[in-house]
C-alpha positions as CSV (number, residue, x, y, z in Angstrom):
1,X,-28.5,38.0,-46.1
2,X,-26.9,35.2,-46.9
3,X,-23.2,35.1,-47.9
4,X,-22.1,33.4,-51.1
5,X,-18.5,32.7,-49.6
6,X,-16.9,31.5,-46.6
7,X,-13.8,34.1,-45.9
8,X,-15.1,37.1,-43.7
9,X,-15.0,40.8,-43.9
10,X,-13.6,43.4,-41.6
11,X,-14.6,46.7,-42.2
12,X,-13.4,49.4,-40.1
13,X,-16.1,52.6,-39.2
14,X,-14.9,56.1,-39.5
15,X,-15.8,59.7,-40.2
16,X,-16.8,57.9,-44.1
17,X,-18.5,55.3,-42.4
18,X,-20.6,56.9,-39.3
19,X,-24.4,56.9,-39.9
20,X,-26.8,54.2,-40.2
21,X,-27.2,53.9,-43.7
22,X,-23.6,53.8,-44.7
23,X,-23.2,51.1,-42.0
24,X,-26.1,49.3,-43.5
25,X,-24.9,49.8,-46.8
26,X,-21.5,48.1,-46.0
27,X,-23.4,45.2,-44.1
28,X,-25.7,45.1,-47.4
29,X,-22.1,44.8,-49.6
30,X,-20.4,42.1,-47.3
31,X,-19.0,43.3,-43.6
32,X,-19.6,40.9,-41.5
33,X,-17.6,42.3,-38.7
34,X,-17.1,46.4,-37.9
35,X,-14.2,47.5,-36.3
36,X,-14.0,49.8,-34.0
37,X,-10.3,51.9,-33.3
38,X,-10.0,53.4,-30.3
39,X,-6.9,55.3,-31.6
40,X,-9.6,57.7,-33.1
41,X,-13.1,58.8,-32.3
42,X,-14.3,59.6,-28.7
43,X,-15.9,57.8,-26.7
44,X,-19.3,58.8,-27.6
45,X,-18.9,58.7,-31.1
46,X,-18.0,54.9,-30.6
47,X,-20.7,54.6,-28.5
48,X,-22.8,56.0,-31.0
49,X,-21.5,53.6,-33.4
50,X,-21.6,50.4,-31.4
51,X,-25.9,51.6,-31.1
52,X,-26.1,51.9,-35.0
53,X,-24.6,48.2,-35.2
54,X,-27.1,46.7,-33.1
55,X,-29.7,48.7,-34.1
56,X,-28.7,46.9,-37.7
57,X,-28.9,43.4,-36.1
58,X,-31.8,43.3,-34.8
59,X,-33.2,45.0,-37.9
60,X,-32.0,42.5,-40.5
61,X,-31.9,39.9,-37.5
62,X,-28.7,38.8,-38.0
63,X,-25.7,38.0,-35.2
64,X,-23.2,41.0,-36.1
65,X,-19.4,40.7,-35.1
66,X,-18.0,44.4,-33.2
67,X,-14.3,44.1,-32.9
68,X,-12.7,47.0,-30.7
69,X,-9.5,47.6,-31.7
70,X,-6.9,48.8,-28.7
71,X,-4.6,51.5,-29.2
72,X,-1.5,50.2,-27.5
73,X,1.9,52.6,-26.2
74,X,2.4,55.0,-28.4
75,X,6.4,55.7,-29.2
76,X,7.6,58.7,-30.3
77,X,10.2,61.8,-30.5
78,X,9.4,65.3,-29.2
79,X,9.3,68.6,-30.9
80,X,12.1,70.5,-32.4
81,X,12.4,73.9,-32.6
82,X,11.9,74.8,-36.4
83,X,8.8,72.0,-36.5
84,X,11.3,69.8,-38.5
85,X,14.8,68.4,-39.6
86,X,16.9,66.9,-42.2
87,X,19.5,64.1,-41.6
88,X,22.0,63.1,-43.8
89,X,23.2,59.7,-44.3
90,X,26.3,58.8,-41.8
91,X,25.6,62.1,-39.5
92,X,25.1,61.7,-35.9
93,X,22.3,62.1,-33.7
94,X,21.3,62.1,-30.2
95,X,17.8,60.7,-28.5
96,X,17.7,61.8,-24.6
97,X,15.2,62.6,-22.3
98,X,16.0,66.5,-22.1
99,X,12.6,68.3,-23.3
100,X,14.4,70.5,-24.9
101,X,13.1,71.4,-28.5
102,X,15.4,69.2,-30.9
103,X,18.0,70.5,-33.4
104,X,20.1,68.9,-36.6
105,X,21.9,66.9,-33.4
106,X,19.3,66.1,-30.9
107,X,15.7,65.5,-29.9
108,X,14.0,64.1,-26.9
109,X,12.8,60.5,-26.8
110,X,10.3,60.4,-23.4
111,X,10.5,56.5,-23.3
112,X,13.1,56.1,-20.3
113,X,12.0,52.2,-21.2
114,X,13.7,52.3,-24.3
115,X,17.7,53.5,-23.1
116,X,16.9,50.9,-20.2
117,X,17.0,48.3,-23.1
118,X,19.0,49.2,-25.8
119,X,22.2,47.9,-26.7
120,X,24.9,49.6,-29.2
121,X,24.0,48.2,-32.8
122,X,20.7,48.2,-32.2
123,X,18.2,49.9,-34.7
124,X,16.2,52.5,-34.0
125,X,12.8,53.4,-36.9
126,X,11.5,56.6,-36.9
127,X,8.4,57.8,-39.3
128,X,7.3,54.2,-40.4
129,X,11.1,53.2,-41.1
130,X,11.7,56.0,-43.4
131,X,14.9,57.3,-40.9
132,X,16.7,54.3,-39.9
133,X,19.3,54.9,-36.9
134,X,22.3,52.6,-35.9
135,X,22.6,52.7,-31.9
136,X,26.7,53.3,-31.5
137,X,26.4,53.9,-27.6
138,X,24.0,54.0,-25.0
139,X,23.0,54.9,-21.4
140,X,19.8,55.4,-19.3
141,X,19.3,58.6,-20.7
142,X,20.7,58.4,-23.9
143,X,21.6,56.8,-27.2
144,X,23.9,58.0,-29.1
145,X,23.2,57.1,-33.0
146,X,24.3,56.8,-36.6
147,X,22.1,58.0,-39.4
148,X,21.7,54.9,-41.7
149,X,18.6,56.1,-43.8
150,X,18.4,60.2,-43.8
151,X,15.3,62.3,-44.7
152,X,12.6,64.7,-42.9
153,X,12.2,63.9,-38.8
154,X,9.5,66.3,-37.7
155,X,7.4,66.8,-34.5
156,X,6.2,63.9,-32.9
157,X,7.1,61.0,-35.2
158,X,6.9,57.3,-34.0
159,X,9.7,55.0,-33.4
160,X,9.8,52.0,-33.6
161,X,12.4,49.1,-31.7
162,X,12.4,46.2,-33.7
163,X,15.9,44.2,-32.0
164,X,14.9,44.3,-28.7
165,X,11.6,43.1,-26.3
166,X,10.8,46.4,-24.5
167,X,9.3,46.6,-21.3
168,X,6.2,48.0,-21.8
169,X,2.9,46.6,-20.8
170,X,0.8,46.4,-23.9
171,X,-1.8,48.3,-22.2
172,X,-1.4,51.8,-21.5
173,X,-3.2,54.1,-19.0
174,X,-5.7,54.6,-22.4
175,X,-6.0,51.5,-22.8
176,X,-7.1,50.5,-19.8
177,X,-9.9,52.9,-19.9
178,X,-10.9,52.5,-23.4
179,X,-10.8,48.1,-22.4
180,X,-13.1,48.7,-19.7
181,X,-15.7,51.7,-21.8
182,X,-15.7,48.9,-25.0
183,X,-16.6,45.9,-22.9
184,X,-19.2,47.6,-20.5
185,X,-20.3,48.7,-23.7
186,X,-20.7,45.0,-25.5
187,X,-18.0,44.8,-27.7
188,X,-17.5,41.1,-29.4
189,X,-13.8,40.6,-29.5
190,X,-11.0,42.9,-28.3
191,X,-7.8,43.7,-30.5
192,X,-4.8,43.9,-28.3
193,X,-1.8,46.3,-29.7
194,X,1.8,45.9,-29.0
195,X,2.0,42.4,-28.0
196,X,5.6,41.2,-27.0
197,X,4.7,38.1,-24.9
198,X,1.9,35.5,-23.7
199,X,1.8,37.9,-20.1
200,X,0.5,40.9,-22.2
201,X,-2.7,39.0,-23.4
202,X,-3.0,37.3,-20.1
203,X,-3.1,40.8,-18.6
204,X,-6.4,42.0,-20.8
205,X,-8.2,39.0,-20.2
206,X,-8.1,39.2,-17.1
207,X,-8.9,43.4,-17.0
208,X,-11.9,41.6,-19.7
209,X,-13.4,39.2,-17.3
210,X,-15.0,36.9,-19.9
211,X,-16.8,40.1,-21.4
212,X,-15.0,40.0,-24.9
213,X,-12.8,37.5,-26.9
214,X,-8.8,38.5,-27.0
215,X,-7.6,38.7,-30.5
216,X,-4.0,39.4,-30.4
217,X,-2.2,41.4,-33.2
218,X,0.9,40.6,-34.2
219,X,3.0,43.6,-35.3
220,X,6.4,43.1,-33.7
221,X,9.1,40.7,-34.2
222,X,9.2,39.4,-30.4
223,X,5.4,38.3,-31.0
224,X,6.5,36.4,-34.1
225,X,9.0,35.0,-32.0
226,X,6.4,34.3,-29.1
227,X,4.0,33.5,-31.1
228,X,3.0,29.6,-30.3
229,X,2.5,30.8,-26.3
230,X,0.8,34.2,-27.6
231,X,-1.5,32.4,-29.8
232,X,-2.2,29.7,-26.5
233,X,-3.4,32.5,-24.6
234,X,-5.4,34.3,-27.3
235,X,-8.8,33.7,-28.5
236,X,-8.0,35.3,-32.5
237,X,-5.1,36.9,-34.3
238,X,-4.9,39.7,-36.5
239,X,-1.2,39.4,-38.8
240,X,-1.0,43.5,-38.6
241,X,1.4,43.8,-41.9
242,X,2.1,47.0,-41.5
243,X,4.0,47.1,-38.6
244,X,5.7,44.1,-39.1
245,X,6.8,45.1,-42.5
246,X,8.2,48.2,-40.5
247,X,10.1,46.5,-38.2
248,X,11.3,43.5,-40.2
249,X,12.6,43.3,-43.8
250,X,9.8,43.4,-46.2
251,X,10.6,40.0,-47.6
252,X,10.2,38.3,-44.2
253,X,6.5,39.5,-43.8
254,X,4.6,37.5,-46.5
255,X,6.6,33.8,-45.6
256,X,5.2,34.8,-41.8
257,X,1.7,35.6,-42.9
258,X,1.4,31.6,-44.2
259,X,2.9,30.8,-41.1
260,X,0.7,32.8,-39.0
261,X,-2.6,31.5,-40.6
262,X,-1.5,28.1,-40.7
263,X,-1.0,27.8,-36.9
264,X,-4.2,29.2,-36.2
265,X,-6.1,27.3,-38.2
266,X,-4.4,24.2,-37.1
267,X,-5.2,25.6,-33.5
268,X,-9.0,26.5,-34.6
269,X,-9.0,30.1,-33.7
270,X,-9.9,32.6,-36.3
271,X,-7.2,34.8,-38.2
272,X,-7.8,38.2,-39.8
273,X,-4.8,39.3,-42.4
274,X,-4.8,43.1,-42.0
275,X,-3.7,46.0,-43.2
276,X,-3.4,47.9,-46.7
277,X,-5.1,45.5,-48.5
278,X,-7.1,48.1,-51.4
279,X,-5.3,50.6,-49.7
280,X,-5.5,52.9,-53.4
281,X,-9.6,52.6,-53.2
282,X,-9.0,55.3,-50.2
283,X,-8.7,57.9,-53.4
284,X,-10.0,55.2,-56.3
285,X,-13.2,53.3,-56.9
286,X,-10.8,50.4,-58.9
287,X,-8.4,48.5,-56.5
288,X,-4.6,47.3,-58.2
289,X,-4.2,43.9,-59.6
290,X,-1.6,43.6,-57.4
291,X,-4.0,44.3,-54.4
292,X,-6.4,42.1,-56.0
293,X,-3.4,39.8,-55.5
294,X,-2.7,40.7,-52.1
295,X,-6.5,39.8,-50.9
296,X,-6.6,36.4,-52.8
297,X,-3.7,34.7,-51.6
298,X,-5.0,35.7,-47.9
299,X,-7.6,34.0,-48.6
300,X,-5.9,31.1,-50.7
301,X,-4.4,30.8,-47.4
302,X,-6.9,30.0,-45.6
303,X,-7.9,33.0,-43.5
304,X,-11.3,33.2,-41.7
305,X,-10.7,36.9,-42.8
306,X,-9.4,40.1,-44.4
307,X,-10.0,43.5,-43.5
308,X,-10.2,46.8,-44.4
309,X,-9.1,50.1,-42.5
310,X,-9.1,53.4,-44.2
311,X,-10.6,51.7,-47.2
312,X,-13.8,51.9,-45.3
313,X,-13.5,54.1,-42.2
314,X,-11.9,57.6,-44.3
315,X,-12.0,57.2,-48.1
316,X,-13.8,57.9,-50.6
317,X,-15.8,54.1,-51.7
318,X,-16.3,52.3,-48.7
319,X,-19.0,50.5,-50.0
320,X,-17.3,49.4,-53.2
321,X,-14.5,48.6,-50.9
322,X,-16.1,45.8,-49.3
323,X,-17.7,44.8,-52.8
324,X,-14.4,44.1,-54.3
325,X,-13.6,42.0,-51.4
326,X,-17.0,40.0,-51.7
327,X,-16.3,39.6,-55.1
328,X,-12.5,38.4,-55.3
329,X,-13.8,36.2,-52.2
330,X,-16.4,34.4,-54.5
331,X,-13.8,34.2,-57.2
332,X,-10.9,32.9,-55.8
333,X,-13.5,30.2,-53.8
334,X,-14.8,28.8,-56.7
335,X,-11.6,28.1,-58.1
336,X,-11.2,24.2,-58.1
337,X,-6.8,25.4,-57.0
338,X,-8.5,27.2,-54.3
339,X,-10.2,24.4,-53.0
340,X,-7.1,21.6,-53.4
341,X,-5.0,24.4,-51.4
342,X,-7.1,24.3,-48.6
343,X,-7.7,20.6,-48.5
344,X,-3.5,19.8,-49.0
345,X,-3.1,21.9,-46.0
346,X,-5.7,20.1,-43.0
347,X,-3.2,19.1,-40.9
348,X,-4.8,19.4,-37.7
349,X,-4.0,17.1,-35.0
350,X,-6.8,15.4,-33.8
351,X,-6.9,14.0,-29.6
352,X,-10.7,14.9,-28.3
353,X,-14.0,13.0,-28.8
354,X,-14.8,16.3,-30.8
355,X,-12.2,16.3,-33.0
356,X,-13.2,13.2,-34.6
357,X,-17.3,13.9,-34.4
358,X,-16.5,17.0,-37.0
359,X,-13.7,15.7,-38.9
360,X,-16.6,12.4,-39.5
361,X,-19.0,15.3,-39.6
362,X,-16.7,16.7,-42.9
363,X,-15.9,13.4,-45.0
364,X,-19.3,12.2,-45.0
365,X,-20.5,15.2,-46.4
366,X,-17.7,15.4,-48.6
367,X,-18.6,12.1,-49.8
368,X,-21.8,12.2,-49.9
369,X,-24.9,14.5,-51.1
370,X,-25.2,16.3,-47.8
371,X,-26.1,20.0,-48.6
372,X,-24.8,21.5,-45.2
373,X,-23.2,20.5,-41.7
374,X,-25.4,22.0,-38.5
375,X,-23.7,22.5,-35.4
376,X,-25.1,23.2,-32.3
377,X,-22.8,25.4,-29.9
378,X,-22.9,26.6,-26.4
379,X,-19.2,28.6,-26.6
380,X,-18.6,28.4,-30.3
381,X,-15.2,25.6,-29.6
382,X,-17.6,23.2,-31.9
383,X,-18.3,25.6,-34.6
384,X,-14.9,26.5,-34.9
385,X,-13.5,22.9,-35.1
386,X,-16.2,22.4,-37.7
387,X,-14.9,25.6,-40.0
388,X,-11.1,24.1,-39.4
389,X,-12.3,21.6,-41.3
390,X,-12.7,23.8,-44.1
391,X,-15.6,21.5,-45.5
392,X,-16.6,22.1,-49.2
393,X,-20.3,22.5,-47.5
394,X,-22.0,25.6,-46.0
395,X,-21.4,25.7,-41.8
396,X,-24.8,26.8,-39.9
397,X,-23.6,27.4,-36.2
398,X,-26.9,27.2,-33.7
399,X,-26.7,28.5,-30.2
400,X,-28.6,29.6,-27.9
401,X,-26.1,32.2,-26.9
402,X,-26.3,35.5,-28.8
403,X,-22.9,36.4,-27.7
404,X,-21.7,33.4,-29.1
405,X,-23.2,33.9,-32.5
406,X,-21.7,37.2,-32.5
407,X,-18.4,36.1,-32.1
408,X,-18.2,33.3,-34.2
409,X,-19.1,36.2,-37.5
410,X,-15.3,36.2,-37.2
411,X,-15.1,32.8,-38.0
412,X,-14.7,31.1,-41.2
413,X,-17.4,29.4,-43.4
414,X,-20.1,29.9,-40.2
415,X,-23.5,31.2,-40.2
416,X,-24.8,31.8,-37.3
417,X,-28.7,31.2,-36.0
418,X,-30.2,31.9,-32.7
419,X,-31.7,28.8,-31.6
420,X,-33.7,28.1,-28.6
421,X,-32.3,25.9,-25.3
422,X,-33.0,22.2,-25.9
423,X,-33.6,19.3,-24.1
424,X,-34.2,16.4,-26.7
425,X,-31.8,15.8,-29.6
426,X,-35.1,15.0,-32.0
427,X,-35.9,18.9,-31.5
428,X,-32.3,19.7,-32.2
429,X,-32.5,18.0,-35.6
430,X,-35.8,19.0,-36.5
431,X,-34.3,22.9,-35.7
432,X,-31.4,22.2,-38.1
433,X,-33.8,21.2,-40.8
434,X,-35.8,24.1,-40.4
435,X,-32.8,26.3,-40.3
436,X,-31.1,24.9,-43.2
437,X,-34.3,25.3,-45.1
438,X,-34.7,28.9,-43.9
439,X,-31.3,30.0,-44.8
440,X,-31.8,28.6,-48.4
441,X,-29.1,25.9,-48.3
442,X,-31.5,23.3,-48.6
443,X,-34.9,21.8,-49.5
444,X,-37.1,19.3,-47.9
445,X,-35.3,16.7,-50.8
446,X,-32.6,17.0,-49.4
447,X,-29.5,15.6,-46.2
448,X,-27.8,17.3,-44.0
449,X,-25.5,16.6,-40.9
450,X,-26.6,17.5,-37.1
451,X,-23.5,17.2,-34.7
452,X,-25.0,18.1,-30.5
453,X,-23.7,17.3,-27.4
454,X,-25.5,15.5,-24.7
455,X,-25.9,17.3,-21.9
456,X,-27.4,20.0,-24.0
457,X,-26.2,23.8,-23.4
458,X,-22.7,22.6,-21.4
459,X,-19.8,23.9,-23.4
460,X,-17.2,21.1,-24.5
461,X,-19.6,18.0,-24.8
462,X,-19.7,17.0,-28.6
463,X,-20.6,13.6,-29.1
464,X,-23.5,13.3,-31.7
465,X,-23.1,12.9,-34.9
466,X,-26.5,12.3,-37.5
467,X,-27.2,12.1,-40.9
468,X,-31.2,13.5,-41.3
469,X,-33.6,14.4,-43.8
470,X,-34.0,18.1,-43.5
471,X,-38.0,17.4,-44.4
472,X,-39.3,17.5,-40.5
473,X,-42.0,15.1,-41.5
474,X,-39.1,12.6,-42.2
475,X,-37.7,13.2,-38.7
476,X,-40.6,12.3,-36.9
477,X,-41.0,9.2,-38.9
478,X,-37.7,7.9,-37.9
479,X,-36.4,8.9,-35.1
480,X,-38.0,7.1,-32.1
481,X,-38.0,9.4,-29.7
């Protein structure tokens, strides 16, 4: 099961995607991590695909990333009395907290939260920003509005508040219950909707108690405007396009996105770019060019990875879904631009006795014929400094942890191998060799780079770097201990 590129996938499960032969099947094509959206399914069907996943790794024994995905607040308008309205351009219109069927003039908005922090000429989106609404006047009850973009408003639509930070808790009562079902459960990492501010993530990690990674999506403009303390607190970040091209001019979104993934990569925390990336292989088993596009420069970028949503969890080619991923991966990474992007943009700033063991770890095998760097990990902090490198070499992350090695599926360039504890640093190497060889990345002829820490198994103690022969014979021969 080796992969023949570095970017990972993200495929999200669905009614298209529920039994154990489609989810092998999409493993098979290329997911590397299965998303799990607690906006739909119950809980026992994601139970019952959280079993199929690991039932998967420990057929194919291989570490398998699950990533549940957290609903967040919900904001939207009541009903109206016909089922539906149309507003014209320049009318007026009323949101209140009356549950009276709307009208033409009126509908009920039952977010007292949002009047308590609106301000006239604020904008109000309803329907994915298809109406647009100009707030004239407001009250604690009440905004009185302006129809800037007209069209259909019907039962139930969201709304969105781009202007202002609302105060909301990013977890709802749901949310709460579906955080506490996926982590007693065993989830891997934990996507965390509507984040505003650093607080909100602080919040689920500690409702998590060290039971998943936080990945924190960012899908509103405070969060882009927070987003050096929110990605601080956060473990991961998913750049969640679709509400941020919602609630901020579509031109802003794609200059944030290279933003975005540079400051996590300089922070070495993995990045997922998300949202409508083959979104026509729902109905079509041929993506656009211009998707095509869309998924190279994320990955141009440098993302650790791109991900798929109803592409794999509702349409109609889930599998070929996540081929055309692996295969515009392994294009775009064998381009020699792809590989003088990547390397123009390692700016990371360097302070810890770690930092320089894999950045060492990276220019010798860079400059000379190493075939692969092996790390060993306790927490995965190692293995991720190691794929911040972005070395031109393959990344084989050993830990004793399975957890760990679940997690770090998310992370760019790393293959992951269960490895026994240790107590001697010649066993380490001689574990690495055998690894490398077993994976297929190299051959008794061959080098490749061990970086440990001594004490073994304590998180956060890099500080060995070697150069060995991956034939064990070799090792024994020189290494005196």
């Amino acid at each position: 099961m080796k992969r023949e590129r570095n970017v990972k996938i993200v495929a999200t499960l669905g009614p298209a995607s529920s039994s154990y032969e489609m989810i092998r099947a999409l493993f098979e094509a290329g997911a590397d991590v299965f998303r799990l959206n607690m906006s739909h399914g119950s809980h026992d069907e994601i139970a019952a695909r959280h079993a199929i996943i690991r039932q998967i790794e420990k057929d194919l024994d291989r570490p398998i990333a699950i990533l549940a995905d957290l609903q967040g607040p919900k904001l939207r308008v009541g009903t109206f009395a016909n089922g539906s309205e149309e507003l014209e351009i320049g009318a007026r219109f009323r949101l209140d907290l009356d549950d009276t069927p709307g009208d033409a003039h009126r509908v009920q908005l039952p977010h007292p939260e949002i009047f308590a922090a609106l301000e006239p000429g604020a904008r109000l989106l309803v329907n994915d920003g298809k109406i647009r609404l100009a707030v004239d006047a407001c009250g604690d009850d009440h905004a009185d509005c302006t129809v800037v973009a007209g069209g259909t408003i019907s039962n139930r639509k969201g709304v969105n508040v781009p202007d202002v930070v609302l105060p909301l808790a990013a977890l709802s009562d749901k949310d709460r219950a579906d955080l506490e079902f996926v982590c007693a459960l065993g989830v891997d990492w934990l996507a965390l909707s509507f984040v505003q501010r650093a607080a909100d993530v602080e919040e689920a990690r500690a409702l998590c108690q060290g039971r998943a990674a936080i990945l924190s999506k960012i899908e509103k403009p405070a969060a882009v405007k927070a987003f050096d303390e929110i990605l601080a607190a956060s473990d991961g970040i998913m750049v969640a396009r679709g509400d941020l091209g919602v609630e901020l001019p579509v031109q802003n979104v794609p200059p944030i996105q290279k933003r975005l993934v540079r400051a996590c990569r300089a922070a070495a925390k993995p990045v997922i770019v998300a949202t409508q990336m083959l979104e026509s292989m729902i109905e079509s088993p041929m993506p656009t060019r211009a998707e095509v596009s869309d998924v190279s420069n994320a990955i141009y970028e440098g993302a650790d990875a791109i991900m798929l949503s109803a592409e794999s969890a509702a349409g109609d080619y889930p599998v070929e879904a996540v081929q055309t991923m692996d295969n515009v991966a392994r294009e775009v990474e064998s381009d020699p631009t792809y590989t003088e992007i990547i390397e123009a943009s390692r700016k990371a700033k360097r302070h810890t006795v770690a930092d320089g063991i894999v950045a060492a770890a990276r220019e010798i095998a860079e400059t000379t014929d190493i075939k692969v760097i092996c790390c060993y990990t306790s927490s995965g902090t190692t293995a991720a400094l190691v794929a911040r490198e972005r070395p031109r070499v393959p990344i084989i992350a050993m830990t004793s942890q399975r957890g760990t090695a679940r997690r770090l599926a998310l992370t760019w360039g790393t293959n992951c191998v269960m490895t026994g504890e240790l107590e001697r640093f010649k066993q380490a190497v001689v574990n690495a060799a055998r690894a490398a060889r077993a994976q297929g990345y190299a051959d008794e002829s061959d080098l490749i780079v061990v970086t440990a820490g001594v004490p073994f198994n304590q998180s956060g103690t890099t500080n060995i770097l070697r150069v060995a022969p991956c034939d064990e014979r070799l090792i024994f021969r020189t290494d005196p201990e």
